[in-house]
Steps between C-alpha positions, in 0.01 A plus 500: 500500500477242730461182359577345111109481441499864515852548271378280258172725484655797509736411188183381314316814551810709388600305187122386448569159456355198662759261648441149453730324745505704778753238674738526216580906627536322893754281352669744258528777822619237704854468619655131436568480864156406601355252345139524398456192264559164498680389265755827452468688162720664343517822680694725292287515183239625764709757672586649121070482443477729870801736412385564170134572637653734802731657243203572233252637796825741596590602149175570417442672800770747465451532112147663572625707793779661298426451142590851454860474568798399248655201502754468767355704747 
């Protein structure tokens, strides 16, 4: 992927949602240290909003791929 347009289309397509505020995913997979709006918000309730979506994609991901295996494995 090359650019955030083309993410934030490719995570609509897999969950088959429409997002909204497309900007709201630039700032919540943003780091802190650059600055993309004027005045700063809060930055960490955003990183837990892109973490959480990364970590559902992955989990969701790898429950599919192996949904045959036991726990643990």
């Amino acid at each position: 992927m090359n650019s955030l347009n083309e993410f934030v289309k490719f995570i609509e397509k897999l969950l088959k949602i429409k997002i909204k505020d497309k900007n709201l995913i630039k700032v919540a997979l943003t780091h802190t240290s650059k600055e993309i709006l004027k005045p700063p918000i809060n930055f960490e309730t955003l990183e837990f909003l892109g973490d959480s979506i990364i970590n559902f994609i992955i989990s969701e991901k790898v429950f599919k791929k192996y949904q045959n295996f036991n726990e643990g494995v």
